[in-house]
TORKOL-4160 file (C-alpha; in steps of 0.2 Angstrom, whole numbers, padded with zeros to 4 digits, m for minus):
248
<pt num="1" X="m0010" Y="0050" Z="m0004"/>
<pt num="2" X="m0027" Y="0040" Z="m0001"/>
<pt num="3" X="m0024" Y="0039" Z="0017"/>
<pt num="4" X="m0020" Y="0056" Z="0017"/>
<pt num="5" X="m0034" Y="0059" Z="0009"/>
<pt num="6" X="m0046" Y="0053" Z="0018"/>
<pt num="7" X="m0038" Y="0061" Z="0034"/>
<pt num="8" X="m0042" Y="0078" Z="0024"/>
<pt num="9" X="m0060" Y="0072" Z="0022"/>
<pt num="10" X="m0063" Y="0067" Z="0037"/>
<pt num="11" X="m0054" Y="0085" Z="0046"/>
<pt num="12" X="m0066" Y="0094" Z="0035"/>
<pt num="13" X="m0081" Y="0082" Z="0042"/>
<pt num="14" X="m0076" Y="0086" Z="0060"/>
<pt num="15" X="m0073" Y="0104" Z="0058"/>
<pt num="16" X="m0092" Y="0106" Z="0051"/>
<pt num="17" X="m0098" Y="0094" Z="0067"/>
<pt num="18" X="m0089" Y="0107" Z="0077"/>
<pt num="19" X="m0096" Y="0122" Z="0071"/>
<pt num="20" X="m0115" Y="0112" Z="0076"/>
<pt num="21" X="m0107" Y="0109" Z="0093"/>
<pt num="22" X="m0102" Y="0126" Z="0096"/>
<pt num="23" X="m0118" Y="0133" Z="0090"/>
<pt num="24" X="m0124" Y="0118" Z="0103"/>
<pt num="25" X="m0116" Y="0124" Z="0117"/>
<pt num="26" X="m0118" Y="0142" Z="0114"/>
<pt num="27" X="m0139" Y="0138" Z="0118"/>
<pt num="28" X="m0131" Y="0129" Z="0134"/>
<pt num="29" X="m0124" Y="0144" Z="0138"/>
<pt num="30" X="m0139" Y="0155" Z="0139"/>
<pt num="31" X="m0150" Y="0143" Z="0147"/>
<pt num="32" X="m0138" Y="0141" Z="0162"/>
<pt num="33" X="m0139" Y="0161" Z="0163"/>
<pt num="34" X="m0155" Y="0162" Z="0161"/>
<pt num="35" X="m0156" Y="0149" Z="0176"/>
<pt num="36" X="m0144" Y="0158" Z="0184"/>
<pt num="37" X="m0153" Y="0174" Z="0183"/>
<pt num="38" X="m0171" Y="0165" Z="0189"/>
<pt num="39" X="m0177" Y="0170" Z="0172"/>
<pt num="40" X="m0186" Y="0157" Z="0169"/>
<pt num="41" X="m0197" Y="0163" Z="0153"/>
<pt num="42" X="m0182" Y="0163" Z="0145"/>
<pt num="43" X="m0175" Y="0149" Z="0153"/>
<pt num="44" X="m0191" Y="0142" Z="0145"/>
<pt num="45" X="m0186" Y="0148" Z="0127"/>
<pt num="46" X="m0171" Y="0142" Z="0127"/>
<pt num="47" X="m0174" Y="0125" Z="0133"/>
<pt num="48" X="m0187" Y="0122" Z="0119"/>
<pt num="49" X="m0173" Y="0130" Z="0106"/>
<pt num="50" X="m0160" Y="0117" Z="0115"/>
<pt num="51" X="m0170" Y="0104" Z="0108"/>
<pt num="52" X="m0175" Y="0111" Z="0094"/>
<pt num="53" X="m0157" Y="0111" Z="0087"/>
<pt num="54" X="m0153" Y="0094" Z="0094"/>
<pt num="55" X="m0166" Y="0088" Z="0083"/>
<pt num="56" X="m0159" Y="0097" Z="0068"/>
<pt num="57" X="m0142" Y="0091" Z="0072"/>
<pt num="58" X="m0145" Y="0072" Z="0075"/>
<pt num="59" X="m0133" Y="0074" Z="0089"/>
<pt num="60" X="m0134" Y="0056" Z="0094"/>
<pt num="61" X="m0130" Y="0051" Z="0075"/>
<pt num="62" X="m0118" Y="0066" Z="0075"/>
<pt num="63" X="m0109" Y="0061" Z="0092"/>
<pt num="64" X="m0108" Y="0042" Z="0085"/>
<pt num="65" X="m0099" Y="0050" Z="0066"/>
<pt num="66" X="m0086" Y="0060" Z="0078"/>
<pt num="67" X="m0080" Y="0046" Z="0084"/>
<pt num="68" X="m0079" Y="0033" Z="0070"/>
<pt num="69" X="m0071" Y="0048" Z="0060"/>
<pt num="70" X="m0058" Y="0051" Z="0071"/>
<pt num="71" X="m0056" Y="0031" Z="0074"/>
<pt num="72" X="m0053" Y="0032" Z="0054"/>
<pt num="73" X="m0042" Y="0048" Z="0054"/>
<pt num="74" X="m0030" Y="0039" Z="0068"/>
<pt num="75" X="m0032" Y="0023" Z="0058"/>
<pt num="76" X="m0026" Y="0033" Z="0039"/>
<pt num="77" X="m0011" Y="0041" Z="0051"/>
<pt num="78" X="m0004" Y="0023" Z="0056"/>
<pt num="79" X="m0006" Y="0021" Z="0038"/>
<pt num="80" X="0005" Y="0034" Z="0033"/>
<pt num="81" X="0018" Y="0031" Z="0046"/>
<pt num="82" X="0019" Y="0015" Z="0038"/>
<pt num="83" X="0021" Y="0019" Z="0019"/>
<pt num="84" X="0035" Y="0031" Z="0027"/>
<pt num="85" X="0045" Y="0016" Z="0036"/>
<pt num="86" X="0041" Y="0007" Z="0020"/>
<pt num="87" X="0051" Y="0019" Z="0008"/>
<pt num="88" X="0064" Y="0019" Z="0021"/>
<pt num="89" X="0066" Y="0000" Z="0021"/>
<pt num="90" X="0064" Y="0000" Z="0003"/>
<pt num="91" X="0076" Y="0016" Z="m0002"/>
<pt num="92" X="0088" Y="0007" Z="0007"/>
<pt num="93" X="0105" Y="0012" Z="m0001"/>
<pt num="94" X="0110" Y="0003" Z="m0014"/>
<pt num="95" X="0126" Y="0009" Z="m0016"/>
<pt num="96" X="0143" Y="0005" Z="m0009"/>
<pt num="97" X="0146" Y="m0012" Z="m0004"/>
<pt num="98" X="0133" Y="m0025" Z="m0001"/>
<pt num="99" X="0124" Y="m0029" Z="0013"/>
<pt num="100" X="0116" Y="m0044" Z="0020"/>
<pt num="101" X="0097" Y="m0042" Z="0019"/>
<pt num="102" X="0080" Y="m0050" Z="0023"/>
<pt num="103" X="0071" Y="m0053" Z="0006"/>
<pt num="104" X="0055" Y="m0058" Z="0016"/>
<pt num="105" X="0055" Y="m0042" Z="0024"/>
<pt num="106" X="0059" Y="m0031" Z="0008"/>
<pt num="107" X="0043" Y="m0038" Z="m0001"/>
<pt num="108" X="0033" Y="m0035" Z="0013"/>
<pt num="109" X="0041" Y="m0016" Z="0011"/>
<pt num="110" X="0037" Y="m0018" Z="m0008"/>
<pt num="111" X="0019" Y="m0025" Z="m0008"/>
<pt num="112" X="0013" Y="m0010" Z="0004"/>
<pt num="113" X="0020" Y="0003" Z="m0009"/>
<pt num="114" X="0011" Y="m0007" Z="m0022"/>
<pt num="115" X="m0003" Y="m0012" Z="m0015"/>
<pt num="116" X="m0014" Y="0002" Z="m0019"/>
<pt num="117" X="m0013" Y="m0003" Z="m0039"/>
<pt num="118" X="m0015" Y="m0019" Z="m0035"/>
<pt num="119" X="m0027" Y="m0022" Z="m0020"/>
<pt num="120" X="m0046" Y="m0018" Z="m0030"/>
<pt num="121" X="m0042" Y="m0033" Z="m0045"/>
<pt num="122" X="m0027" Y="m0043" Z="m0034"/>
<pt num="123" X="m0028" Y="m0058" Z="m0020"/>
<pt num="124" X="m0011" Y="m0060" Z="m0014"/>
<pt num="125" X="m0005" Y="m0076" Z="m0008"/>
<pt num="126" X="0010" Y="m0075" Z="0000"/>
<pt num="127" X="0021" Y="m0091" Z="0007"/>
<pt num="128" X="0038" Y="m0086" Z="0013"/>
<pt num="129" X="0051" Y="m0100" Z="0017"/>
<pt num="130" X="0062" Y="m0098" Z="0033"/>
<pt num="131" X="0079" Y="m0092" Z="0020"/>
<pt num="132" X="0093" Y="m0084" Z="0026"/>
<pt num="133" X="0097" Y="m0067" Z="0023"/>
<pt num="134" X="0105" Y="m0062" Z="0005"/>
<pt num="135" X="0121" Y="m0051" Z="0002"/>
<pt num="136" X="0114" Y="m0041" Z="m0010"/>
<pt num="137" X="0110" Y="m0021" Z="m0014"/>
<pt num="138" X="0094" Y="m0022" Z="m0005"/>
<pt num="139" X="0085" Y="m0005" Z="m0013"/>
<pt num="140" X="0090" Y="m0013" Z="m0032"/>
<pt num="141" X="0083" Y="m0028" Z="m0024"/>
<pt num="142" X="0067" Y="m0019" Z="m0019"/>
<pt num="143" X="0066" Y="m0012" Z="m0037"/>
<pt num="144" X="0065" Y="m0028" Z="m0043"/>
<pt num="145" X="0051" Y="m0033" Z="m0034"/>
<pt num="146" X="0042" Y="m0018" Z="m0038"/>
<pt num="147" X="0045" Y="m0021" Z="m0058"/>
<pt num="148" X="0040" Y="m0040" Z="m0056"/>
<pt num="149" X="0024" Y="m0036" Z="m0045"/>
<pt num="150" X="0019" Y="m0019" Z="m0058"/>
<pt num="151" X="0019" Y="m0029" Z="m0071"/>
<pt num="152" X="0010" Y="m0044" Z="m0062"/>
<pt num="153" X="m0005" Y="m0033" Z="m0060"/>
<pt num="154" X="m0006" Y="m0025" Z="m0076"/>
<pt num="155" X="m0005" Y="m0042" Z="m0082"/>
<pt num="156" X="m0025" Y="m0044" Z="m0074"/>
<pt num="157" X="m0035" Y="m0036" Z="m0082"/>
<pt num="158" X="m0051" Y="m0038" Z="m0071"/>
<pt num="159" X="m0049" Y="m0048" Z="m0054"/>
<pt num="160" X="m0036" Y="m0061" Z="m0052"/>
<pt num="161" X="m0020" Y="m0067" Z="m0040"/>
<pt num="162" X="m0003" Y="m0066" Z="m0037"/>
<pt num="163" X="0007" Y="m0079" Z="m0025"/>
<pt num="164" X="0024" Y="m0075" Z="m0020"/>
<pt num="165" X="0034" Y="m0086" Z="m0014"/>
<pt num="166" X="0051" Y="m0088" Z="m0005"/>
<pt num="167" X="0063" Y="m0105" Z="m0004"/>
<pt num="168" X="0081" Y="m0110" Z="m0005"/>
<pt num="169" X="0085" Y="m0123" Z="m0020"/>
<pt num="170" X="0105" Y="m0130" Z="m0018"/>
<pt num="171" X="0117" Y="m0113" Z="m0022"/>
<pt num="172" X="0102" Y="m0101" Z="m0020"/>
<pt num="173" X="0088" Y="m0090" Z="m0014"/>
<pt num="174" X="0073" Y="m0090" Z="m0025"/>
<pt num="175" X="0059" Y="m0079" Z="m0026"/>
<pt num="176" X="0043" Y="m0084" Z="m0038"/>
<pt num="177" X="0031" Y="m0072" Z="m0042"/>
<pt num="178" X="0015" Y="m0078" Z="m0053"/>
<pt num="179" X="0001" Y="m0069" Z="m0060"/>
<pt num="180" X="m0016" Y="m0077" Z="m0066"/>
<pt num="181" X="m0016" Y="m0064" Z="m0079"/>
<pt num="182" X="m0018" Y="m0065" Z="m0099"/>
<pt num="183" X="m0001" Y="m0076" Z="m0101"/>
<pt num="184" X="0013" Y="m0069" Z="m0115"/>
<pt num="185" X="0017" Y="m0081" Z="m0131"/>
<pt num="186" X="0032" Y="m0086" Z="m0133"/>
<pt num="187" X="0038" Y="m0075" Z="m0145"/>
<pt num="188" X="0035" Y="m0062" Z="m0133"/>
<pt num="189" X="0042" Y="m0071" Z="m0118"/>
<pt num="190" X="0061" Y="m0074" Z="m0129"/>
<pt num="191" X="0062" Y="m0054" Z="m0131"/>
<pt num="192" X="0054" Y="m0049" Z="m0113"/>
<pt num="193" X="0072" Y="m0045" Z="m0106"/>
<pt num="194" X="0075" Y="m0032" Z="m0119"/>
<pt num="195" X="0079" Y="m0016" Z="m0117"/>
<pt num="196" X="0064" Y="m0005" Z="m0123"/>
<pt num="197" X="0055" Y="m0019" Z="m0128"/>
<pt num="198" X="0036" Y="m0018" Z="m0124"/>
<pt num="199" X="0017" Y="m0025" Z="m0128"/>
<pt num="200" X="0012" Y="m0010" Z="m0119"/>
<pt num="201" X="0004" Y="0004" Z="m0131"/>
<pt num="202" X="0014" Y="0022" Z="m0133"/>
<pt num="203" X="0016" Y="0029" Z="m0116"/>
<pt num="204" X="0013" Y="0014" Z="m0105"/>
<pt num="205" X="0030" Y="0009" Z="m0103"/>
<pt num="206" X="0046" Y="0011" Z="m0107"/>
<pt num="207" X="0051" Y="m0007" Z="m0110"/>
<pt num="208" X="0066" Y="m0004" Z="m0098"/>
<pt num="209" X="0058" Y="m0011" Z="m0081"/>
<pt num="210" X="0059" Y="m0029" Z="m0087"/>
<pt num="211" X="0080" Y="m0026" Z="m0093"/>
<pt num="212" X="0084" Y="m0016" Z="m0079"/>
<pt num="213" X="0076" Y="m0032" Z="m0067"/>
<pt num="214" X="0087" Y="m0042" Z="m0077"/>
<pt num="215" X="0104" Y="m0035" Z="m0076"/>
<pt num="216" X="0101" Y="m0028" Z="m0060"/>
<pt num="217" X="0098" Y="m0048" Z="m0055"/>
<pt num="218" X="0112" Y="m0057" Z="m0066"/>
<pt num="219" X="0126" Y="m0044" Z="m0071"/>
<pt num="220" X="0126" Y="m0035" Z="m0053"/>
<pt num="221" X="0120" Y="m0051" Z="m0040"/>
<pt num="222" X="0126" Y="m0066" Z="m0051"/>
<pt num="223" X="0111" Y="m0071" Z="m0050"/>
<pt num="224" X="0096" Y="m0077" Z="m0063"/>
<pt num="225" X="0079" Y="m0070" Z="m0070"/>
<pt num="226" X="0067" Y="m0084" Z="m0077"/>
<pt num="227" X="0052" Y="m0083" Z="m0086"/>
<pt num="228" X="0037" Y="m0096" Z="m0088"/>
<pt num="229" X="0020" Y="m0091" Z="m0097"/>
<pt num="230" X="0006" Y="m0098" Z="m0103"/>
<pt num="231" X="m0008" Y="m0089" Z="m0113"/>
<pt num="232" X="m0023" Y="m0085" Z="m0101"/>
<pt num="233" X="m0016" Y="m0095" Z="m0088"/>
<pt num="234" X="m0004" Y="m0083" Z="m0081"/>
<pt num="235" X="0015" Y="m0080" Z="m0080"/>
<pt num="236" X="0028" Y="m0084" Z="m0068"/>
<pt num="237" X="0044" Y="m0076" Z="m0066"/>
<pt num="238" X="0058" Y="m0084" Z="m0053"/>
<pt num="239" X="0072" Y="m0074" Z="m0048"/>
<pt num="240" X="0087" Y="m0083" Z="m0039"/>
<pt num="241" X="0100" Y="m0075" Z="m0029"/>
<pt num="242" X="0116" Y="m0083" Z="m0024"/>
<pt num="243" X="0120" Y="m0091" Z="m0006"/>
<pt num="244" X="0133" Y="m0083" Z="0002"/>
<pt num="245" X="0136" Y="m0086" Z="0022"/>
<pt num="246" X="0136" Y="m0070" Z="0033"/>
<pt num="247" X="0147" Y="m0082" Z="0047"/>
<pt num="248" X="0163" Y="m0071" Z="0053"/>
């Protein structure tokens, strides 16, 4: 919606620019008349109202806002085109059979649905290893990234970062994602894969995003969910998906 937005704001910018312009043009109009007609005491007139009304309109700051405007409005459209290939990439059916996917490529997907919640307290280091793609349900994959990377932003609470990172270790795919937010104690940290089990207050969360990451990483993939925390150091959470070749 912000890109959109701003597209809006921008449209209603322009359409007020072109009103001036036509009103603009419109003086043109009648002076090339009058000119036409050898009238020139009018043509007189309507020269001096000519640059009367460019003076009023600013027209050199007026034609240089045109352009950055629709510079910007063309620039919020990519934008939108690319939250849309985004979804697709990370609606990407989860059902049926697995399918071999690129897990570099569904966090990118991830982090541009995210990033406006994160990108005004967040720098995102990112450091992808070259891994091979992972049988997997890519869209519950997605999800879980989406959980992990919510959560490592509401874990900051004023400005800090989140690295990701990508690597193989023997029998799997690892992802790491680690926040430089508040850090959990452990007693939290032993309960934090529990269904409905939350620090948030009443109506921030469910407490579901956290299980749902869990079974959706161990009981569907075979895979594991980790957590390391430290208070006011940050919190890590690694998830590991099996290897499995995609050689016929």
């Amino acid at each position: 919606n912000n890109p959109m937005g701003l597209i809006f704001s921008n449209l209603g910018t322009l359409s007020e620019y072109v009103e001036d312009i036509l009103v603009l043009l419109e003086t043109y109009k009648s002076l090339e008349e009058s000119v036409a007609k050898s009238d020139l005491e009018n043509a007189q007139a309507q020269l001096t109202k000519l640059k009367q009304t460019k003076k009023e309109l600013d027209l050199g700051y007026l034609l240089g806002d045109i352009k950055e405007l629709i510079e910007e409005s063309h620039e919020g459209a990519n934008r939108v085109r690319k939250i849309v290939l985004n979804l697709k990439e990370f609606s990407h059916s989860g059902q049926g059979d697995k399918t071999f996917a690129n897990i570099n490529a569904g966090l990118d997907s991830t982090i541009n649905i995210v990033w406006n919640e994160l990108k005004y307290k967040v720098t995102l280091d990112k450091d992808y290893g070259d891994i091979p793609e992972v049988l997997c349900h890519a869209q519950e994959i997605n999800q879980v990234f989406m959980n992990l990377l919510v959560n490592a932003g509401h874990a900051i609470k004023e400005q800090g970062e989140i690295k990701i990172r990508t690597y193989e270790e023997e029998n799997y795919i690892c992802v790491s994602i680690a926040d430089s937010g508040e850090g959990m104690p452990p007693d939290v940290q032993r309960r934090i894969f529990e269904p409905f089990f939350t620090t948030k207050k009443i109506g921030e969360g469910t407490g579901l995003g956290l299980s749902m990451s869990y079974q959706i990483v161990a009981d569907k993939h075979g895979g594991e969910l980790q957590v390391e925390s430290e208070i006011d150091v940050g919190t890590v959470f690694i998830m590991k998906l099996p290897k499995v070749s995609n050689e016929i």
